[in-house]
N, C-alpha and C positions, 0 to 999 in steps of 0.2 A: 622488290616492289617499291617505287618512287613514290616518297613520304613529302618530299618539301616544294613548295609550291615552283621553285625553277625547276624541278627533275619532273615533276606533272604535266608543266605545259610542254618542256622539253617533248615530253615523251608521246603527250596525247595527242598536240597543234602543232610540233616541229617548231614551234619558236624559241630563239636562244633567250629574250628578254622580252619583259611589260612593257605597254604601251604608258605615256605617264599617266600618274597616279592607278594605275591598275593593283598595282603591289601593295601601296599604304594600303587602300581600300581592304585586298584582300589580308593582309596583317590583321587590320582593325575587326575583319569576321572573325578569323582565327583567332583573336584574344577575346571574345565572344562580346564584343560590342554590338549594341545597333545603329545602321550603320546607312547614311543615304549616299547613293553616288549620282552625283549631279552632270552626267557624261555627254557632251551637245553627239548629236547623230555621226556614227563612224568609231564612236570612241573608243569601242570594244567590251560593250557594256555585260557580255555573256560570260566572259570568261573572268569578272568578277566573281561572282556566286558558283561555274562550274568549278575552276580550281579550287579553292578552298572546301568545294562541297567533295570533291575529290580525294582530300587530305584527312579528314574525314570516314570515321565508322559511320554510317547508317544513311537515312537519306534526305535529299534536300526539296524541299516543297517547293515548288517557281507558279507563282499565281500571276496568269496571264489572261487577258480580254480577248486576245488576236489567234482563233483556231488556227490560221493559216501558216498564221509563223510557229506556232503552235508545235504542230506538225514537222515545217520544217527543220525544227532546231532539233525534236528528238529523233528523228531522222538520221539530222546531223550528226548528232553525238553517236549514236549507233556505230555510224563508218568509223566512228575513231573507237571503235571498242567497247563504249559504255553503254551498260545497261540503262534506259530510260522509258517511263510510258507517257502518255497521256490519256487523260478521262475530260471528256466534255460530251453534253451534250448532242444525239444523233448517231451514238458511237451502239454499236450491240453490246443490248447486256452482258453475254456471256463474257466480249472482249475486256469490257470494264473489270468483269470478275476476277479474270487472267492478270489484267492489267495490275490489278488487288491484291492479288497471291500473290506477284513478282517484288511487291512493297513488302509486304508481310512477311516473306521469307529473307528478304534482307538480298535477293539477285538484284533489284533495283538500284541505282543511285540515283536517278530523277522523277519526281510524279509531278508532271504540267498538270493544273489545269485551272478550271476558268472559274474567275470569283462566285458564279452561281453556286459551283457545286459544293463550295465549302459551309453554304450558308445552309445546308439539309443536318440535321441532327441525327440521320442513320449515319453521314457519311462520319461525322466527327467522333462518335460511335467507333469507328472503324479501324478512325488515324490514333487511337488510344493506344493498341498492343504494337504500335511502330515506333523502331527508333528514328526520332527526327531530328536532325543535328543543325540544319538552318532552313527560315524560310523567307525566301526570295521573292520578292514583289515588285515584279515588272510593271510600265507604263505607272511609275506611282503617282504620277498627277493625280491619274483618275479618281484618287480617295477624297480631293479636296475640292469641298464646291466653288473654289473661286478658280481651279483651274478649267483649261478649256476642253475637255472629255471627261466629267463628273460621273461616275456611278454607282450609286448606290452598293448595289452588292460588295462593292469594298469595303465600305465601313466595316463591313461586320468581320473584314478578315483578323484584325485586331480578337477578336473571340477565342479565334485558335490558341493564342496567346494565354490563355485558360488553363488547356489542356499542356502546353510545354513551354513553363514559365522559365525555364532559363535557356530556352534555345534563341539565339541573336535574330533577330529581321535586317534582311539586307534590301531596302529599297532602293530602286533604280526609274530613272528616268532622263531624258535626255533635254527637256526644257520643262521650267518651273520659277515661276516672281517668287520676290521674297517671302511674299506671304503665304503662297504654296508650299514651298519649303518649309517653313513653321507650321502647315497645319498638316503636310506627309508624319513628321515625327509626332505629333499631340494624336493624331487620328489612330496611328500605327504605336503609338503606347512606351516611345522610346524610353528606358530609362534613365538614358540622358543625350542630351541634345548633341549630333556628331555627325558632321556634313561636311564629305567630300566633295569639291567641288572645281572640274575644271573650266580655266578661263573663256569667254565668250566666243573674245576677239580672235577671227581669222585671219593671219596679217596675208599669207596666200590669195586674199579673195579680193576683189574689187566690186561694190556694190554699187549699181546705176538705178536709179529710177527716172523716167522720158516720159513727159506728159506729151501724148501725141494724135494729135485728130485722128493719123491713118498710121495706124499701130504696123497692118502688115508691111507694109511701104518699109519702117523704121525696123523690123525684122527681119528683113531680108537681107537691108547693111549690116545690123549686128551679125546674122548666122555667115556672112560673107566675110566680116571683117576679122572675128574668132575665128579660128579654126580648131576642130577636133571634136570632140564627144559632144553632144548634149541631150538637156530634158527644156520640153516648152512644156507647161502646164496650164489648161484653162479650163473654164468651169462644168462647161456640159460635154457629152457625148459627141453627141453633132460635130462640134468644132474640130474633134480628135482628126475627125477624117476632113474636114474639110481645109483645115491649116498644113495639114500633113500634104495635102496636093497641093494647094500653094504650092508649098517648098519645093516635091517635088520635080512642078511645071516650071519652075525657077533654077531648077540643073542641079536641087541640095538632094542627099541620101535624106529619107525622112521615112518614117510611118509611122502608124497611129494606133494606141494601146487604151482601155479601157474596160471598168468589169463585165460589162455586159456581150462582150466577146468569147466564144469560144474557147474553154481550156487552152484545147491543142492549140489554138491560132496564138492565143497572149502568150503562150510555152513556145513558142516559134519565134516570135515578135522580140519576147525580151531575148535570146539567145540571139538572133541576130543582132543586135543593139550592145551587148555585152561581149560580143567577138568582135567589136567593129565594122562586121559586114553592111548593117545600117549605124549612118553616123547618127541620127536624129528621130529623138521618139519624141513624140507629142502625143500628151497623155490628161488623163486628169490621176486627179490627187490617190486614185487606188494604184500607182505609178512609184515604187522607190521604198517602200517599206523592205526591209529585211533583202533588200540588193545594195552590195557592197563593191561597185566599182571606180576605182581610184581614180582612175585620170578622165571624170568629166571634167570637161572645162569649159561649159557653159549650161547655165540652167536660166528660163526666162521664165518668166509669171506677165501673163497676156491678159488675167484677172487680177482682183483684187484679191488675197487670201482673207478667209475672215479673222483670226488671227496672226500677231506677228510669230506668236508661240509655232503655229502651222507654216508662217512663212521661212523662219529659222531653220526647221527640220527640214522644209525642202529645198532652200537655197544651201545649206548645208550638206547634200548629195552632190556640190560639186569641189573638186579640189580638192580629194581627201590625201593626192600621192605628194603634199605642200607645193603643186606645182601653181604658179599664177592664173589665177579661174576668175571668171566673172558670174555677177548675178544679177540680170537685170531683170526690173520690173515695168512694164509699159501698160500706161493709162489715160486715160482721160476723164470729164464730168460724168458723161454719161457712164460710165462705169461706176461711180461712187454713189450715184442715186441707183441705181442699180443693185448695187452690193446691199445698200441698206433697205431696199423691197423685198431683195431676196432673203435677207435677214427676217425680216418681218414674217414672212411668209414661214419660215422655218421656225417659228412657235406659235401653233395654232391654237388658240384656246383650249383647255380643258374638258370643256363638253365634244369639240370637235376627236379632240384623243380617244376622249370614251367610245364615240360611232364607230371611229377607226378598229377600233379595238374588236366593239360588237360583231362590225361586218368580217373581220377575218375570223372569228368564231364562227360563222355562220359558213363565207366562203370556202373556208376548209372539212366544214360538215363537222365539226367539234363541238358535244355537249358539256354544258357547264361542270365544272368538277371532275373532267375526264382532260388528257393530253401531255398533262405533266411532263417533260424531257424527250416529246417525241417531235421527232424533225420531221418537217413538210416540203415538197418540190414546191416553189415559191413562184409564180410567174406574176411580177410585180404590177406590167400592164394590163392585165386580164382581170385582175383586182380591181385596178382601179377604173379600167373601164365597165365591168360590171357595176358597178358602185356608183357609177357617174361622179365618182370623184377628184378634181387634179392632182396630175401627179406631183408633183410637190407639196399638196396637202399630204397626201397619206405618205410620201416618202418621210417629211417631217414628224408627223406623229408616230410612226415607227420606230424612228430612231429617240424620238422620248421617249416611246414605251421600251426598246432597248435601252434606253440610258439608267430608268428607272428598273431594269431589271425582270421586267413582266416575258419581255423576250428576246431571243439572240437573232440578228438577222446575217447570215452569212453570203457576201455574194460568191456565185460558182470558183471554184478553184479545181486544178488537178489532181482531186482526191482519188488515189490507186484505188483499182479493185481489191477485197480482198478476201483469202479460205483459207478456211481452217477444218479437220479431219475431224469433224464431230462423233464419228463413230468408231467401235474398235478395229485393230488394223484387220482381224479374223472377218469379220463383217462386212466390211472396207471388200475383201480377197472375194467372198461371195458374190456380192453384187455386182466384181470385175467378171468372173466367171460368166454369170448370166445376164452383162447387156454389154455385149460387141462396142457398139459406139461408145458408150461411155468410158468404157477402158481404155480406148485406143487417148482419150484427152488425159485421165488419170494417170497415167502411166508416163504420159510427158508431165504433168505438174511433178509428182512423184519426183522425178530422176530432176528436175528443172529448178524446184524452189523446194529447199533445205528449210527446216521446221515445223512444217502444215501440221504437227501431230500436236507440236507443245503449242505452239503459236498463231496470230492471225498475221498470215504474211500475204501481203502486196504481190498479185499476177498479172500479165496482160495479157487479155481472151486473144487479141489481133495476135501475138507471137504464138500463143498456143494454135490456134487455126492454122497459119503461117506450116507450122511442123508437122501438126496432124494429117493438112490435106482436106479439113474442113470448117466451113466457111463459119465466119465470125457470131454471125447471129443464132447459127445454129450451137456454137460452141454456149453461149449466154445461156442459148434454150437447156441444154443439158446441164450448164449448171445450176440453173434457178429451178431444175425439176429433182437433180438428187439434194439440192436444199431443201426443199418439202418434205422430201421423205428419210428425213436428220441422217443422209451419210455428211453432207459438211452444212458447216455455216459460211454463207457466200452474201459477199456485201458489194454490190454492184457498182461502178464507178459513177459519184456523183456530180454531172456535171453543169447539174442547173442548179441555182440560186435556193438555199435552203432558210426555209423558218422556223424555231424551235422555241415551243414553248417551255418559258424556264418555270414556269408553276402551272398549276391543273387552268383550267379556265375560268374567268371571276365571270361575274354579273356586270357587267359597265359600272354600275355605283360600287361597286369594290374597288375600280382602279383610285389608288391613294395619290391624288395630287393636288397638293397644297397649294392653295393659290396666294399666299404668302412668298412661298417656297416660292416657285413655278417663276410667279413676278420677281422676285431676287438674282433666279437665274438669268431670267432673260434680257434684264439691265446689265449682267454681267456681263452676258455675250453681245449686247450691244456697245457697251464702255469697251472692251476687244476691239472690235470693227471698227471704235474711234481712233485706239491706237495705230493700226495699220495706217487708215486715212490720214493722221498726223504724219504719221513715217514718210508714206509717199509726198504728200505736198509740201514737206517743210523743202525750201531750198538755201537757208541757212546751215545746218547743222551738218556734221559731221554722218553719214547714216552709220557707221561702225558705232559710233559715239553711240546713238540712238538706240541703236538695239539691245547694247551691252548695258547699255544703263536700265532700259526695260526688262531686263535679267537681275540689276541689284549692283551691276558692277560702273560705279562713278567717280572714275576715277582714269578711265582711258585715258588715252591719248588720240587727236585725229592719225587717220589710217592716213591721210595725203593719197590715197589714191580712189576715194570714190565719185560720183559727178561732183558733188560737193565739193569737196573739199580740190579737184582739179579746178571746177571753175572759180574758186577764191584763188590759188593760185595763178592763175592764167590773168588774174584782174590784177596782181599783185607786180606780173611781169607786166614793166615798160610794155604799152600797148604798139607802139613801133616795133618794139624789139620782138616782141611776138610774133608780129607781123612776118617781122624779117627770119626768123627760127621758122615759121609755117611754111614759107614761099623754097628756102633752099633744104628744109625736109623736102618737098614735094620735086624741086629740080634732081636733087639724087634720084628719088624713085620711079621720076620719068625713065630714067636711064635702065632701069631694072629693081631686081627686088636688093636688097640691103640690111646688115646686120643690125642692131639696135651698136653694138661699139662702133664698127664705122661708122655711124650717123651721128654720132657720140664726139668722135676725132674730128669728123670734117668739123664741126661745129663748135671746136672748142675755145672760140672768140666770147663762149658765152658757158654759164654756168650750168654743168652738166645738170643739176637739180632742172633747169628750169625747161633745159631741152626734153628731158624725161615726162614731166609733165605735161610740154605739150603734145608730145609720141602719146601718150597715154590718152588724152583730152580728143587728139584723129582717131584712134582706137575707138574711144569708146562711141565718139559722133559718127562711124562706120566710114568715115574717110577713107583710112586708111586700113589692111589687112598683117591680122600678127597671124602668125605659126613658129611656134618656139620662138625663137631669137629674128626669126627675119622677118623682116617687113617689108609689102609693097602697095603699091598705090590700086585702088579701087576705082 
């Protein structure tokens, strides 16, 4: 049995070695430190907490906000052998129960789940008679109100801390200011201050931002002059599809991804995108969480992000294989008075939260003090047009009343079906005996998916139809009629947009919002949006310099290759000489396409530095076209 954390990952990820700082960190758990890893997006932030939790008798608690990755990770870990569950919200009791007894008997190594659930005193109750060896606390901004996804329910995970006072916290996160940083350890109870933290700076990445009247005009050079993978992200839906034709009707591989698509279609969409077969997805920001592919090499932002924290993580999806990647951002005024309307908009006053609130109490036929953890099929326009409300009004008040904890809002995902054999197997044998149809599907799950007795395991009705010889909806029908009559528990695939309430239903004048509080925040996420604004419109500064410094780190160096710091360059070269460097670049690439070295050799009358810079400066002004090492003219 592999005890040390290289014979773990060895054994469990195939990896010979840690990515850096993966090992201090995980050391630092193993000597039962608490412990924050400050890892920008890609960094390998899971196998932080799983290795060491792996090294480990008993099990590791991972408190996470994100159902979906949620899912995905114990999933993940499953394929590699480990036992793991998750409890949130929407999930069936009995599953939760199961979920419970695989903690308690110690089959477990992982229990996800979501900061609501720990805040119930049946649940903490429960985690008493467990051995808990560490607890992991993912997205840990979230616990600090000056970062940019504040939520309440975190606070109180520090409580656990009650209950297993010498068990280590391992917080994670992948972007946080210094003073996030400081208030994750104060919040989360460290008992002494101890932060891993790696460097900002991508020296891989080149970052542009183009102040530009006709942005697509100016995309169409960039996606012509990059070549190979990318992500365009902009702000609404609409645009997903309408930029994506562009491209398109412009001769680029493109399509368009967002959450109000279809399961199967976004499960299409990114597979094709992540095989290559589409080079170009354009997306909005539900676009890149918990997808880990290495050689994007271009990601654009066509809006303003509201934070830089947001724009980090997402320019940060390109360039993970250190191959040279860009990140450009394209703007203009009307985009900035824009950003901060839409800012506005997205905190509605307090009384308007409360309506909000009212009406989906009402809209879901939910009486006060009743609904507690039960999940709703959510049809967000149907709300809001009943209501006469806009949608940004109630999509905004939503996500405070998510923020603050009142409730979870999840948009659609590929959540499997799934059964479980609620009955005995004797009983189970009877009711094959006397109903012909139903046997003929029992009999394939049976022989098809291993565990239905102990377990709730994941089926698909279309394969079983597929075998049986009957047809899909009829297959559904049979299942949601012997769930009635408790031979199984049968959890239907959910593929519309869910709402779950995390407490019973208040009265409006119950919802607690400080209007102290409230105003605090929404200065904060305004001071945010000033930051960005700054980033984009400074054409002094360094933008490497910029961002890294807005992390804590002051003390860079200019990258020398963002528009910045090219065009101080480029002003620095003799303006003749320039000249003359641009004209006989562009006479080679008349002749054909050409290496970045021969362009390099013919040109060596002058100082390679200053020819690179200018190759770089046609690059990024979409003059000219890179693909690896060769260049031609556009």
């Amino acid at each position: 049995m592999p005890s040390t954390p290289h014979e773990i990952l060895k054994k469990y990820w195939g990896y010979d070695s840690f990515r850096s700082l993966q090992e201090d960190i995980i050391i630092s758990v193993l000597q039962g430190k608490d412990t924050l890893a400050l890892l920008p997006t890609g960094g390998g932030k899971s196998i932080c907490f799983q290795v060491p939790a792996m090294c480990k008798e008993g099990l590791c608690l991972v408190v996470t906000p994100l159902v979906a990755l949620m899912t995905d990770q114990v999933e993940n870990l499953k394929r590699h052998g480990i036992v793991a569950v998750e409890m949130h919200s929407g999930m069936h009791p009995r599953e939760i129960e199961m979920a419970f007894e695989k903690c308690a008997d110690g089959r477990a190594k992982f229990l996800y789940l979501s900061p609501e659930r720990l805040e119930t005193r049946k649940f903490r109750e429960m985690l008493r008679g467990i051995n808990v060896t560490l607890i992991a606390v993912d997205e840990a901004h979230c616990i600090s109100q000056w970062g940019y996804d504040f939520r309440p329910p975190y606070l109180r995970i520090a409580e656990v801390r009650n209950i297993f006072p010498h068990v280590p916290v391992l917080a994670l996160t992948a972007t946080a200011v210094p003073r996030v940083v400081e208030d994750i350890q104060l919040k989360l109870e460290f008992q002494n201050k101890n932060v891993f933290s790696k460097s900002f700076v991508r020296n891989n990445l080149a970052y542009v931002v183009s102040r530009e009247d006709d942005k697509i005009k100016k995309l169409l050079r960039v996606c012509s002059g990059v070549q190979g993978c990318a992500i365009i992200y902009v702000r609404n839906r609409r645009l997903t599809k309408e930029i994506a034709e562009v491209l398109m009707h412009n001769g680029i591989s493109a399509n368009y991804y967002h959450a109000g698509l279809e399961p199967a279609i976004r499960l299409t969409r990114q597979h094709d995108w992540m095989s290559g077969k589409t080079r170009i997805i354009v997306a909005t920001n539900a676009f890149g969480m918990g997808i880990d592919k290495p050689d994007v090499r271009l990601v654009v932002h066509l809006d303003l992000p509201d934070t830089l924290e947001a724009y980090y993580q997402e320019a940060g999806r390109v360039g993970r294989d250190g191959e040279k990647s860009y990140a450009v951002m394209l703007f203009n005024e009307h985009d900035i008075v824009n950003s901060r309307h839409h800012l506005e908009l997205a905190w509605p006053d307090p009384e308007t939260v409360r309506q909000v609130y009212q009406a989906l109490g009402n809209f879901l036929q939910l009486p006060v003090g009743a609904g507690k953890d039960v999940s709703f099929d959510f049809d967000f326009e149907k709300f809001s047009g009943t209501y006469k409300m806009k949608p940004v009004t109630v999509f905004s008040a939503l996500k405070i009343l998510e923020r603050d904890g009142y409730i979870t809002l999840n948009d659609a995902w590929d959540d499997p079906s799934r059964l479980f054999f609620a009955c005995s197997k004797e009983d189970l044998y009877r009711y094959q005996l006397e109903n012909a149809e139903a046997d003929k599907i029992l009999r394939i799950i049976l022989r098809s998916y291993s565990g239905v007795f102990t377990d709730f395991t994941r089926i698909n009705e279309n394969e079983i139809a597929r075998r049986s010889g009957i047809d899909s909806p009829k297959v559904t029908e049979l299942l949601t009629r012997m769930q009635r009559i408790g031979i199984i528990d049968y959890l239907p695939n959910k593929s519309t947009p869910q709402l779950i309430f995390n407490t019973e239903r208040l009265n409006p004048d119950d919802i607690a919002l400080s209007k102290t509080f409230y105003s605090t925040r929404k200065k904060e996420a305004f001071s945010m949006l000033e930051s960005i604004i700054s980033y984009a419109t400074s054409e002094t500064e360094c933008r490497s310099r910029m961002l890294v410094a807005y992390f804590g780190e002051k003390k860079s160096e200019n990258c020398e290759v963002c528009d910045v710091c090219l065009k101080r360059r480029r002003k620095e070269i003799n303006g003749k000489k320039s000249l003359e460097i641009e004209q006989t670049i562009f006479i080679v690439l008349s002749n054909g396409s050409s290496s970045v070295t021969d362009l390099v050799r013919v040109l060596n009358k002058y100082k390679e530095n200053d020819v690179l810079s200018i190759l770089r400066y046609l690059i990024e002004e979409g003059r000219i076209q890179e693909e690896g090492e060769i260049l031609r003219q556009i």
